[in-house]
C-alpha positions in Angstrom: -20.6 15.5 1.6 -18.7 12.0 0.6 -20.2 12.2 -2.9 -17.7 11.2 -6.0 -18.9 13.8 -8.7 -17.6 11.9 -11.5 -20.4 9.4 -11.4 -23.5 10.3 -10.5 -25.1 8.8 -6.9 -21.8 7.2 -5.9 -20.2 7.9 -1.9 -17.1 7.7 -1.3 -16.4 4.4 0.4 -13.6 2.5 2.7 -13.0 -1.0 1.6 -11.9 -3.5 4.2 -9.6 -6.0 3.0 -7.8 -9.0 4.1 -4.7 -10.7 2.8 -3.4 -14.5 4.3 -1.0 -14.0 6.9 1.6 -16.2 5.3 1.8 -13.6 2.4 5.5 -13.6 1.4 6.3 -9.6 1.7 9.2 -8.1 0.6 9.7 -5.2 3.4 11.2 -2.5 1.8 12.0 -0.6 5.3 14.9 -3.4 5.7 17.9 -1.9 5.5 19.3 -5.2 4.0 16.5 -5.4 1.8 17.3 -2.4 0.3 20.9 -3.2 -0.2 19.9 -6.6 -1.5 18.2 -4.8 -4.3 20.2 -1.9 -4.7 17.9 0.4 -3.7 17.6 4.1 -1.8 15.1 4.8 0.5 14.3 8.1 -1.3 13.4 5.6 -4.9 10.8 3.8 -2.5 8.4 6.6 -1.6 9.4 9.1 -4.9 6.1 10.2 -6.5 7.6 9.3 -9.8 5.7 6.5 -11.3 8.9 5.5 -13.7 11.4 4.6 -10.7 8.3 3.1 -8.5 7.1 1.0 -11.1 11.3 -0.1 -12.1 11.8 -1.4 -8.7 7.9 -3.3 -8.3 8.4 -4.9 -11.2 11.9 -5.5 -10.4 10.6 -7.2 -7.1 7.6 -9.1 -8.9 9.8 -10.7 -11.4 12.2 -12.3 -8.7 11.9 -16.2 -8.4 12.9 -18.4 -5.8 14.5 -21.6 -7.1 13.7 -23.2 -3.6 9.9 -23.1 -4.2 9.4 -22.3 -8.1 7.4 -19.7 -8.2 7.7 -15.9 -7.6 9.5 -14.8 -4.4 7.4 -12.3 -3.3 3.7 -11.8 -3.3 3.5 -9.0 -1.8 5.5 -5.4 -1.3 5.6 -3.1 1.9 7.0 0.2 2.5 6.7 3.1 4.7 4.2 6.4 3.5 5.1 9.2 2.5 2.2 11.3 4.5 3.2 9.6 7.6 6.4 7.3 7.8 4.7 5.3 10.4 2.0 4.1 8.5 2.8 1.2 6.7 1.9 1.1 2.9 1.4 -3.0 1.4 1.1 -3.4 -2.2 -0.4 -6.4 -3.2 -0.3 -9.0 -6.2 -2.4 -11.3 -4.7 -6.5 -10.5 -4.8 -7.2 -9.3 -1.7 -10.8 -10.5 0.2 -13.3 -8.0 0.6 -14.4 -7.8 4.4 -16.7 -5.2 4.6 -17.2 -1.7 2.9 -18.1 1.4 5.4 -20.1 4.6 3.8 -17.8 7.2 4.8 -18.7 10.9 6.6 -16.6 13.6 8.8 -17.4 11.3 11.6 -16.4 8.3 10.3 -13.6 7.1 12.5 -10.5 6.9 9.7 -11.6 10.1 8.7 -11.3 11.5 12.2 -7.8 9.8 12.8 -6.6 10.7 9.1 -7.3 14.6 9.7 -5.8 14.4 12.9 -2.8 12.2 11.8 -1.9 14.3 8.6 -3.4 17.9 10.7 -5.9 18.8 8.5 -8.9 20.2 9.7 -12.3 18.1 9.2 
């Protein structure tokens, strides 16, 4: 049922991850944030790779003269699907924690379809 047709054998599988809670995030559901970087809230969750990746790299390439080294590690924002959920982009390498064989009874899969009212 969870089989990824464009390679042969494969399941589709949720990855676990974990990031250090002393990641420096730049929240991009601060109002003040936003302002900061003269950003909309509609250029944050736009499916249109050109603005998303303007402002990411915009973010990536800020420096803080306090500590020498990028500002921000990190970038969070709210979904699109489901403005509660919180969406966390990376640029540091996450840790693998554990990978899960997912099914229709799989837990996220459960809450997903409910969340988003899809049937399973």
């Amino acid at each position: 049922m969870f089989e990824f047709p464009a390679v042969p054998g494969a399941r589709k599988t949720l990855g676990v991850y974990e990031l250090p809670d002393d990641l420096r995030i730049c929240d991009l559901d601060d109002p003040h944030r936003l302002v900061e970087l003269g950003l909309r809230p509609t250029q944050i969750v736009t499916r249109n790779l050109a603005v998303t990746s303007e402002w990411a790299h915009r973010i990536w390439s800020q420096r803080s003269p306090a500590i020498g080294v990028r500002k921000w590690q990190a970038v969070q924002w709210w979904s699109f699907q489901r403005p509660n959920w919180t969406v966390i982009a990376s640029w540091e390498r996450p840790k693998l924690v554990e990978l899960e064989h997912l099914n229709l009874n799989h837990p996220a899969i459960v809450a997903s379809a409910k969340s988003l009212n899809r049937p399973l």
